[in-house]
N, C-alpha and C positions, 0 to 999 in steps of 0.2 A: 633121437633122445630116448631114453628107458623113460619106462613109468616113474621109477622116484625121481629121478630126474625134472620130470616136470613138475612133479607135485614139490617137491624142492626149491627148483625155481617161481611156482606160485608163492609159498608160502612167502620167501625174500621178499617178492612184488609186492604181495598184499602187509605183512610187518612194517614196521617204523624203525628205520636202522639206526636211530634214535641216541646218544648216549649219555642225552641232556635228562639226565636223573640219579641217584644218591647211589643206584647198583648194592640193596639193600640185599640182605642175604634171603627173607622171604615177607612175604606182605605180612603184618604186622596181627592183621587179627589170624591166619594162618599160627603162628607161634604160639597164639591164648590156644587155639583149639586142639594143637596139640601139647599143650602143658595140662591143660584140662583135662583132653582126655586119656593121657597117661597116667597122670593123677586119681580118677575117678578108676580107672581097672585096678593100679594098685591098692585105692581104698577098699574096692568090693573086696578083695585078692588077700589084705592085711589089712582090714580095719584098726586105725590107732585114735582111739576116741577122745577127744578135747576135753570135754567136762560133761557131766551128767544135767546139763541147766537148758530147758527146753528155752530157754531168752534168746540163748546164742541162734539160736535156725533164723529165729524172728528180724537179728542183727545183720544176718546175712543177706535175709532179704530187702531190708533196709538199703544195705552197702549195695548190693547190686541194682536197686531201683537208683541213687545217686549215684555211681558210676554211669548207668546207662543214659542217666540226663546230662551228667557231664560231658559224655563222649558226642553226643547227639549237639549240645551246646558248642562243642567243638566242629564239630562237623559243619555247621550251620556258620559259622564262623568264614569255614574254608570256602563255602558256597558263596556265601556276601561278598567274600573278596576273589572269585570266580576263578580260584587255583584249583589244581589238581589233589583233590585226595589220596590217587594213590599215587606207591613212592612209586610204581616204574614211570609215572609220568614226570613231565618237566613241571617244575616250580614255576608260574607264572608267574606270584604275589609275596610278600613276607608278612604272613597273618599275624598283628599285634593287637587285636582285638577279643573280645569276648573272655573267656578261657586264657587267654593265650597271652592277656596282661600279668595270672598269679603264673601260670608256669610254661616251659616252653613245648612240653611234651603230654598236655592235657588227655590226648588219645592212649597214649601208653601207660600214661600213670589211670585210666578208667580201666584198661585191661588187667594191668597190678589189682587193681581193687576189685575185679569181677573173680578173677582167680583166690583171694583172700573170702571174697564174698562165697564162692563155690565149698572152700575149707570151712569155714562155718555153719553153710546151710547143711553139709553131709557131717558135720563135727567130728573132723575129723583132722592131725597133722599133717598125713602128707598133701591133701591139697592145698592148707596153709602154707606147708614149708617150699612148695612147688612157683609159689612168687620169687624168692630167690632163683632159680635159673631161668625163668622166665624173665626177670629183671634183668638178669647179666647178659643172657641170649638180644632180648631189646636195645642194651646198651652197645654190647660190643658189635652188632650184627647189622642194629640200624640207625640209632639215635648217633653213634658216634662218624658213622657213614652218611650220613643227610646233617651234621652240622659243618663238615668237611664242603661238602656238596655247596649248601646255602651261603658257605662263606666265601666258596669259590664264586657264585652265584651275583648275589646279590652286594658281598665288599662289607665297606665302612656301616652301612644301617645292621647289618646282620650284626656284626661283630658286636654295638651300641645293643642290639636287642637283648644280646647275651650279656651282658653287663647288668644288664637292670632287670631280666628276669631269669630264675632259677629253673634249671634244667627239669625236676620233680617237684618241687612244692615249699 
């Protein structure tokens, strides 16, 4: 055997050849951080200033203190009910607790609001206007990939879940 060869064959060994999971296009807070920080080069690059009202920074940091509790609220969520937070892992549980009674997507709708919150702490549109592909990238990429998933997963409870709570808010 060649050297990639082996190391080839380690890495098979040692992976989880695994396919019990949504096959999400990338982890979720990955996506914020490049929305983020695309957004943040083109603010420095083209500044498009919001309003001239120092309130707004203060609103920002608001939002993003509530976002980070919300997501954390969810997180904690996932823990109690001792499933996998991330998507490449298998769904053990279907978390209808916490968070996840007003909406079904509490972690993504926190990263929606940290990006929103980002747009007004630098007052600035494109970081605001930068939720939109952020939101569509989440949706088409994950949220619609892991409700496919959950339904194949879990059936009749998932499908009831989705009926009684709202995919954002």
């Amino acid at each position: 055997m060649y050297p990639w060869q082996i190391a080839t064959a380690n890495l098979r060994m040692n992976s989880r050849d695994n396919t019990d999971h949504p096959n999400v296009i990338a982890p979720p807070p990955l996506i914020f951080l490049g929305c983020a920080a695309l957004s943040g080069l083109i603010h420095y690059a083209y500044p498009l200033q919001v309003a001239k009202y120092p309130g707004l920074r203060w609103t920002g940091f608001v939002l993003a203190a509530i976002s980070g509790s919300f997501a954390i609220w969810a997180v904690r969520s996932f823990t109690a009910m001792g499933t996998n937070l991330r998507p490449d892992r298998p769904a053990v549980a279907l978390v209808r607790t916490g968070p996840y009674r007003f909406t079904r997507n509490p972690m993504y709708l926190s990263l929606c609001s940290l990006q929103l919150a980002l747009g007004l702490i630098l007052d600035d549109w494109i970081p605001l206007l930068f939720v939109v592909p952020m939101a569509v990238i989440l949706h088409f990429g994950v949220i619609l990939r892991e409700e496919s998933y959950l339904e194949a997963k879990f059936g009749e409870p998932y499908r009831t879940f989705r009926r009684q709570v709202r995919r954002w808010m």
